[in-house]
Structure formats: C-alpha cells, structure tokens
C-alpha positions in Angstrom: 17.3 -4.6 -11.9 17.4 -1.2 -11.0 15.3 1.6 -10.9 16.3 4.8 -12.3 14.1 7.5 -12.4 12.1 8.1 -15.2 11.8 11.2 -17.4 9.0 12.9 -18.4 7.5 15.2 -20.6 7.9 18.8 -19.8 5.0 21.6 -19.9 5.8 23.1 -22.7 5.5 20.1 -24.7 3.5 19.8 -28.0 2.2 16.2 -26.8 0.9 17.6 -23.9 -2.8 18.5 -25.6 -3.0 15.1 -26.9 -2.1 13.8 -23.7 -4.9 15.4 -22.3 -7.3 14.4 -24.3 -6.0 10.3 -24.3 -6.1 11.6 -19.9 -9.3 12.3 -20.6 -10.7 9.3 -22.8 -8.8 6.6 -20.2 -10.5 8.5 -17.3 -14.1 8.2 -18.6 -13.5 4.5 -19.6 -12.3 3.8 -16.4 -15.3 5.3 -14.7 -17.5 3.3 -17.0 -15.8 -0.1 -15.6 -15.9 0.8 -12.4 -19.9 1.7 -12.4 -20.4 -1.8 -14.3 -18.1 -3.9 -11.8 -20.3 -2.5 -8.8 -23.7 -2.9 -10.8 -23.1 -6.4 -11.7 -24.5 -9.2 -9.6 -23.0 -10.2 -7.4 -20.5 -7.2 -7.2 -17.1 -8.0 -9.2 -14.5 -6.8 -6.4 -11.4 -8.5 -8.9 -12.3 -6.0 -11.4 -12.6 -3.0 -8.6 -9.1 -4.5 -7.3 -7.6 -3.6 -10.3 -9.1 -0.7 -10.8 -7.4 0.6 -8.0 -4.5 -0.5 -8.4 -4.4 0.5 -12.0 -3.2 4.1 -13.3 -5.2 7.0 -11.1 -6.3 4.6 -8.9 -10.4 5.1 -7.8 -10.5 9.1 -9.4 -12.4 10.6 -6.6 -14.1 10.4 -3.5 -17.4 9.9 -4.7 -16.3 6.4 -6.4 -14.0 5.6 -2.9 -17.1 5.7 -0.9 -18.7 2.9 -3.3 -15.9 1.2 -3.7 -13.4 1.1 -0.3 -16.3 -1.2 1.6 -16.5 -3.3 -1.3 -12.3 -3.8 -1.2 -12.3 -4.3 2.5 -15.9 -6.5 2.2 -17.5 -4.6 4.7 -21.6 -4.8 3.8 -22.6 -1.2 4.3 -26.3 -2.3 4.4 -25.3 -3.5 7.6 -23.9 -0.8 9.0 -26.2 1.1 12.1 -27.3 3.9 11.3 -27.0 5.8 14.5 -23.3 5.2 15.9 -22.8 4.1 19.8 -22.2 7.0 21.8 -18.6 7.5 22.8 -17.8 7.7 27.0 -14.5 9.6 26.8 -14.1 10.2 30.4 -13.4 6.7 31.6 -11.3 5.7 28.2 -7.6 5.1 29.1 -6.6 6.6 25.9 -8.8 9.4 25.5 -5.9 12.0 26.4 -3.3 10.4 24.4 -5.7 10.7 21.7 -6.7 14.3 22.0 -3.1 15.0 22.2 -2.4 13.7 18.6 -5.8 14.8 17.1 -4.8 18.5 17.9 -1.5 18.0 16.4 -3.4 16.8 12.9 -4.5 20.6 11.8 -1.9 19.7 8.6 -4.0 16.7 8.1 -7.1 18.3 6.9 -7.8 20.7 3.9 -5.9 24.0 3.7 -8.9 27.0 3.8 -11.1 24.7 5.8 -12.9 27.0 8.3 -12.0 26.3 11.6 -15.1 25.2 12.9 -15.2 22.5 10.3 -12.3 21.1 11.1 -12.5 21.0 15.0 -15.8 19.1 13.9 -14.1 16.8 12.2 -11.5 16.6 15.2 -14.5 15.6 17.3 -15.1 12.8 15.1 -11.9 11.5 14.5 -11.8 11.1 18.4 -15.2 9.5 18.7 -14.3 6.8 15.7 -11.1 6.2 17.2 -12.3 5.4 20.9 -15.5 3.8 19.3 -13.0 1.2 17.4 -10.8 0.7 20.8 -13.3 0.2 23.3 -15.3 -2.4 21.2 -11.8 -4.3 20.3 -10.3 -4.2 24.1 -7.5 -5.9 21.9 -6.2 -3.7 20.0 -3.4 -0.9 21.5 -3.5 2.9 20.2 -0.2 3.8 18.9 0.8 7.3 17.5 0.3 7.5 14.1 -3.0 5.4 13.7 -5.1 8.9 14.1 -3.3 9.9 10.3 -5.2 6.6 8.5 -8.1 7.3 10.9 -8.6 11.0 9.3 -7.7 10.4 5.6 -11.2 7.3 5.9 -13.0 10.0 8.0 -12.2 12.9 5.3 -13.2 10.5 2.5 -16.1 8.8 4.1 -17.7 10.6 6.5 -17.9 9.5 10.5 -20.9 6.7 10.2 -18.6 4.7 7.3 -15.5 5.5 8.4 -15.9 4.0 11.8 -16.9 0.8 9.9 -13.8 0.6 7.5 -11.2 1.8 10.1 -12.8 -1.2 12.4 -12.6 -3.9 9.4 -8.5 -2.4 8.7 -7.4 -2.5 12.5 -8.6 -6.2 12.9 -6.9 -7.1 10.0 -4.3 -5.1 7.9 -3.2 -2.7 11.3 -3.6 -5.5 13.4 0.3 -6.1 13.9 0.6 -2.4 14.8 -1.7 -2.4 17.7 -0.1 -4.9 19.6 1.0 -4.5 22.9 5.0 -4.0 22.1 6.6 -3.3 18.5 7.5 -6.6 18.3 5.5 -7.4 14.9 5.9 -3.8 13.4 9.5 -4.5 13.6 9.0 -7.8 11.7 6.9 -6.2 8.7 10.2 -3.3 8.9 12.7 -6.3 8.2 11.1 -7.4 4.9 12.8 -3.6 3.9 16.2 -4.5 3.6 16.3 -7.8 1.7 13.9 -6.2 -0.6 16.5 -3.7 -1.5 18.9 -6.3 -1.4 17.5 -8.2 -4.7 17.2 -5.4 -6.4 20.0 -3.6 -5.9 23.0 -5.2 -3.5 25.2 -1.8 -4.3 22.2 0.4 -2.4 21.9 -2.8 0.2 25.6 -2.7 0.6 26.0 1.3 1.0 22.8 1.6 3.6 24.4 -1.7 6.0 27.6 0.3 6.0 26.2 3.2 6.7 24.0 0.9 9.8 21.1 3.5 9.1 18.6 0.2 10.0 14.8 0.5 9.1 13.6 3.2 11.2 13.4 5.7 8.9 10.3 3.9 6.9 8.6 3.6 10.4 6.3 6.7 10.0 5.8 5.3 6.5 4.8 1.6 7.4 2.4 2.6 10.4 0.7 5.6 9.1 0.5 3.9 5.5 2.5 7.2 4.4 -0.2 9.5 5.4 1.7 11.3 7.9 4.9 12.1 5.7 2.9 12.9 2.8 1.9 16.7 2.3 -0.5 16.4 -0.7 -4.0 14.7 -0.1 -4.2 13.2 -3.2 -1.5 11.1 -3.2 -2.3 9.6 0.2 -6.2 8.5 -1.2 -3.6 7.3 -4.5 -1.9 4.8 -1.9 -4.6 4.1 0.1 -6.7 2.9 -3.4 -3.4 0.4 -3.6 -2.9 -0.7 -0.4 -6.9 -1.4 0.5 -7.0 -3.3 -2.8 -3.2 -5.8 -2.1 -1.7 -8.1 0.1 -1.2 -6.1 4.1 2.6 -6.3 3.5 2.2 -4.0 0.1 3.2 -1.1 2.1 6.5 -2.1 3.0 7.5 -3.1 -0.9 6.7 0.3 -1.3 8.4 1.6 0.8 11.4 -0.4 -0.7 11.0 1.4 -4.4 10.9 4.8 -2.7 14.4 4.3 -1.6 15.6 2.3 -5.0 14.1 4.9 -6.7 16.7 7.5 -4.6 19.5 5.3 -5.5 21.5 7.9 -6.8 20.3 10.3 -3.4 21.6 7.4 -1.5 25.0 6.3 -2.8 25.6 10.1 -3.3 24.9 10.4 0.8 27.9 10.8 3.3 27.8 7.3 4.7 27.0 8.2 8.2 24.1 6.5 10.0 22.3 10.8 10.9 23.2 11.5 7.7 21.3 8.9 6.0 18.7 8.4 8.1 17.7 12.3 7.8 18.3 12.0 4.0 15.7 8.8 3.9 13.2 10.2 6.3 12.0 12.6 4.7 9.7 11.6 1.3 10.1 14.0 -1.8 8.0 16.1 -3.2 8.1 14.9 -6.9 7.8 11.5 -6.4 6.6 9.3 -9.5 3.5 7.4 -8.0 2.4 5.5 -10.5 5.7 4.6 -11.9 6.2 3.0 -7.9 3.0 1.7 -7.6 3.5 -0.5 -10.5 7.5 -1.2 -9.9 6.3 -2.3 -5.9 3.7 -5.1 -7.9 6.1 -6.0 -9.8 8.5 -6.7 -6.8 5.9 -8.5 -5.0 5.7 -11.0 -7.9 9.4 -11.3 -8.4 9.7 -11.4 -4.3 6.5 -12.8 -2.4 6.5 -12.3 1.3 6.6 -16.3 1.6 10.0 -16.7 0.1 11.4 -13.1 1.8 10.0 -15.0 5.2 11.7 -18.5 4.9 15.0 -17.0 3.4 14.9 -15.1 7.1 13.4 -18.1 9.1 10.3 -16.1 10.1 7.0 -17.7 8.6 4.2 -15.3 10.1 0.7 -15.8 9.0 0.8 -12.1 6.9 3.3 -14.4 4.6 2.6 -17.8 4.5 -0.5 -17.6 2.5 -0.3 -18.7 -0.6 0.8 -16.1 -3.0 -1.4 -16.4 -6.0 -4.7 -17.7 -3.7 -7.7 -17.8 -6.1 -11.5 -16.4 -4.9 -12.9 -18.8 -7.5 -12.1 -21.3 -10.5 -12.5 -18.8 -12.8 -9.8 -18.0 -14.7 -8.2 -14.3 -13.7 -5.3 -12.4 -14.2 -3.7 -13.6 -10.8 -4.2 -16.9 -12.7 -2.4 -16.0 -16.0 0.5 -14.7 -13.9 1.2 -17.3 -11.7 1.4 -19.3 -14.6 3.4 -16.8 -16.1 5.7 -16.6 -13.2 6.0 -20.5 -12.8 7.1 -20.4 -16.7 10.0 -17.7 -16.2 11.1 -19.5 -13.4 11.4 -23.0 -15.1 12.9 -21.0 -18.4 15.4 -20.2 -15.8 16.5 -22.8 -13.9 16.5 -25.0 -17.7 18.9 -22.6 -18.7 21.2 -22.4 -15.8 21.2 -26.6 -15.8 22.2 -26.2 -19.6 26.1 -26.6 -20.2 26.3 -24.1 -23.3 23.2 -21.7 -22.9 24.1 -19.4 -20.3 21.7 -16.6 -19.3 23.3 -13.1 -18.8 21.9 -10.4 -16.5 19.9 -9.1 -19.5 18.2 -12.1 -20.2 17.1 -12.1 -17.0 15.8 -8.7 -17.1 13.9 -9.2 -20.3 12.2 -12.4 -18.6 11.0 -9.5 -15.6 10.1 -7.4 -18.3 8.0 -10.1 -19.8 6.2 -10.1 -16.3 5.7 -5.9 -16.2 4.3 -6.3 -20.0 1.5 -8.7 -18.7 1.1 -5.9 -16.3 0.8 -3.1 -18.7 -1.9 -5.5 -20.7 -3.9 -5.5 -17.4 -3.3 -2.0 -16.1 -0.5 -0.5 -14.0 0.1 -2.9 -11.9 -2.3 -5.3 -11.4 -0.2 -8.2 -11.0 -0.5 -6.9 -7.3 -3.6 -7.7 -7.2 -3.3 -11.8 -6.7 -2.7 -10.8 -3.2 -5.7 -8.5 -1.9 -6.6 -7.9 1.2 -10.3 -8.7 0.8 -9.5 -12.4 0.2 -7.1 -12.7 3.4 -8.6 -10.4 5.3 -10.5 -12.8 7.2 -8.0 -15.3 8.3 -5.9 -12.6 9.3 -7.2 -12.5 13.1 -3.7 -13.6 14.3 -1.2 -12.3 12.3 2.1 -13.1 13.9 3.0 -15.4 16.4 
C-alpha cells in the first residue's frame, strides 16, 4: 500500500462555504462530546482518547488543559498548589539547560513582548530542574526543553510541571537514559515500517545508507523542534498523549511514505538524502497522517515489528489491543476485525484456486480504515493509549 499524496480542494472552490459550515457543525458536536465525556462519572478517558485522535484533535487550549491530565491520568486535585522552589546553583544541569532555553526564542509566540517570554524562559527552567532533581533517574538530553515549552505554553507552570513529570517517567523515559542506547531502538522500528509499506522507498533509502538519524529531532522532541507552526505541534501532541509511546515513530514513518516521490526522485547519496529527509515540509497533510500512522499501527503492532528483529522491549510486548474494562469498545470491534482479515487471509492463501491479488489485499486494509472513518480519523490508534500502559512502563527497555 502506498501513500500518495492527497489532493485537495483549492480556495477558489464553490464547496468551500459549505465546507465551512459542515467545519463548523463537526466542531460544535465535537465540543459537545468532549464536555459530556469529562462530566460523566467517572470521567470516560476512551471517549476523550478518540477525541483526540479524531479530526482537529482537542480544538483549543482551553479544552487541552481539561483534557491532557485526564489522557496522561494525572489527578490535578492532587496537584500542590505552591510548586517546590527550584536551587539552580548546585544543579549539574542548570547551565546545559539555560543554554538551550535561550536558544528556544522560536519556540514561543511571534509578537510576544519580551518580558513575557523571558518569563516564561524562567519557568521552563524551573519545571525542567523541578522534574530532574526529584527523578535523580532521569538524564537531560537536548531537545526535551521543546516538549517541556509546548505543556508550559498550553498549561501554565503549576500543571505543566505535573504532566511533563507523569511523560518523562513513562513515554520519554527511554530518552533520558544514561546513553542512546534505547532512543536508537525506538529509531529502528523506522525502517521496517517503511519496508511493509513500500519495499521500493525501503530499497532506495538502504542504498542510499542514509540510516535513521534524520527522524532523531523528530522522535525526541515529538516533532516540536522541526515544526514551525504551533498548532500543529498541540495537533500531535493531542495524538501522541492519547496512543501507544511508540506512535511517534509510525509517524514519523508516513511523513517519509508520504515523500515517496521526494525520495525516489533524490540523488541517492547518503548528504543528499539525509538533508532532503531532515527537514519537515511546510504543507504537510496532518490529518490525512495521523489517521494513515493508526492505521499502520493496526496493520504493524510494535509486538510483531519487535520479534521479526529479535528485540522484545517492554514498550512492545504489551498486548496490542489491552482492554481497560469488559465493556465492549472500539479497540474491541477492531481486534476482532483485525483477527477476521487476518484468517480471511491466510484461508485464501491455503486455498488451491482462490488466490488473493495485491488488491484484495488492499481492500481488506481498506475495510480496516472504513471502521476507522465510522469512529473518527483514526481511532483505531487508540487500542494502544498511553493512559492504560503508562503505569507499567517504569522500565521500558532492558
């Protein structure tokens, strides 16, 4: 299956006032879910999972602050009101730190007075040391300070020092090691990704021994640091918060399927492609990725990916359609769903006259991305959240 870019209506077309007013109705509904998933009792995170993964994702800040804690089952009752004060003269890594916080000015609004943001700056230091000093575990790497800002910009210093804890234990935990031994592991899901989707791309980049670097920024900064617009980075970070910890590197893999025709056109020259790869367009088609990464993640769960390559971490081992309760849910319906396409499958490649061509086979993944569409862009991811693992997630790789 590949993935071609898709086209889309231009500005000057006459659908475009209807589509504005179908934007319109889908946004208020959506809204309307969302307030009556966090007003039920107790809260129902499965429907504010797929509400973020779903088209627009959470729709503003005001409904991230409600609903973030909730995805990463952090109990903001609990939180103190008054934060510890921070000692940044006997922290080893307050310099580091200070170094990359000064390099973040294009992290923060465009406009914003200066004395704002050098606020801010203060506080993005103080969360960051708060989190280290209280974990002696975790490591400060370069690049953590761009997911730090985008939860302080959303959520303000008292809750942001809460999520950005909960994330670093858990999700980031692999990243904060002492060596880039496990980031290097979460990098080497990339290429046999690709592979199943499209060997011709596979084949082309291996020639070409560009290797996995280029998606490093991506992986460890969960894109904030490559991206130039705000809003998409709060788009990925509704995804991400509300999916399995290794979403980020399936979409990474979609953001270079989708450049197949970037990459095959590309002199195949390991500089060349790495500087073609490295750097993120501006145009990209987030929600057309967002739902074509959940849809890889059905087709390819980190569990089969890991024993293919002999390397069973904990991040992949769980099981890939883990239920929070007997109830039945979409993650339910699709791994039933899956389990059927698969048997469909294998019956017809044991049969000695039905023979399934390549488009069979892509109408049974199709069958899986129309379950998708009935549930919302996407939400087939959501079988895998973080807030279900996210405790058992203490030691992520051995």
């Amino acid at each position: 299956m590949y993935l071609k870019k898709s086209r889309r209506v231009g500005a000057s077309s006459p659908l475009n006032g209807l589509g504005k007013q179908d934007a319109e109705s889908r946004r208020k509904r959506k809204m309307s879910e969302i307030s009556q998933a966090l007003n039920t009792t107790p809260v129902d995170v499965a429907a504010l999972r797929r509400m973020a993964i779903s088209e627009g994702g959470l729709l503003s800040d005001e409904i991230r602050r409600q609903v973030w804690p909730r995805l990463l089952n952090v109990s903001v009752e609990n939180i103190p009101e008054q934060l510890e004060p921070v000692d940044r003269d006997n922290n080893k890594d307050f310099n580091q730190v200070l170094l990359d916080v000064q390099r973040s000015l294009r992290r923060f609004p465009p406009g914003m007075p200066d004395e704002q943001r050098e606020g801010l700056q203060e506080e993005l230091i103080d969360i960051i040391l708060r989190v280290l000093v209280k974990n002696p575990q975790l490591h400060y790497y370069q690049g953590y300070h761009d997911i730090v800002v985008t939860f302080l910009l959303v959520l303000g210093e008292r809750l942001a020092t809460a999520l950005v804890e909960k994330l670093s234990t858990h999700h980031l935990r692999d990243f904060m090691d002492p060596t880039m031994d496990n980031t290097k592991h979460i990098l080497n899901y990339l290429m046999p990704i690709i592979e199943r989707v499209n060997p011709e791309v596979y084949d082309f980049m291996q020639q070409a021994e560009v290797g996995t670097i280029f998606a490093l920024s991506w992986l460890i900064t969960w894109f904030g640091h490559v991206l130039s617009d705000f809003r998409h980075v709060v788009r990925l970070y509704d995804f991400f918060l509300a999916c399995h910890p290794l979403m980020p590197i399936y979409f990474a893999a979609v953001i270079v399927l989708h450049r197949e025709e970037e990459v095959l056109d590309c002199e195949c020259d390991m500089a060349m492609m790495h500087h073609l790869l490295s750097r993120i367009p501006e145009d990209l088609p987030y929600e057309t990725l967002i739902s074509r990464a959940g849809d890889l993640f059905v087709q390819f769960p980190p569990s089969e990916l890991a024993r293919e390559r002999n390397q069973l971490t904990a991040v992949s081992t769980f099981k890939d359609f883990e239920l929070a309760s007997t109830q039945q849910r979409p993650d339910t319906v699709l791994r039933q769903r899956r389990k059927e396409l698969q048997q469909r499958t294998l019956e017809a490649q044991r049969g000695s006259v039905v023979v399934v061509q390549p488009t069979a086979r892509r109408f049974m993944r199709l069958a899986v991305m129309g379950l998708t569409v009935a549930l919302g862009a996407a939400a087939l991811a959501v079988v895998n959240s973080a807030l279900e693992w996210a405790p058992k997630l203490d030691l992520l790789f051995p």
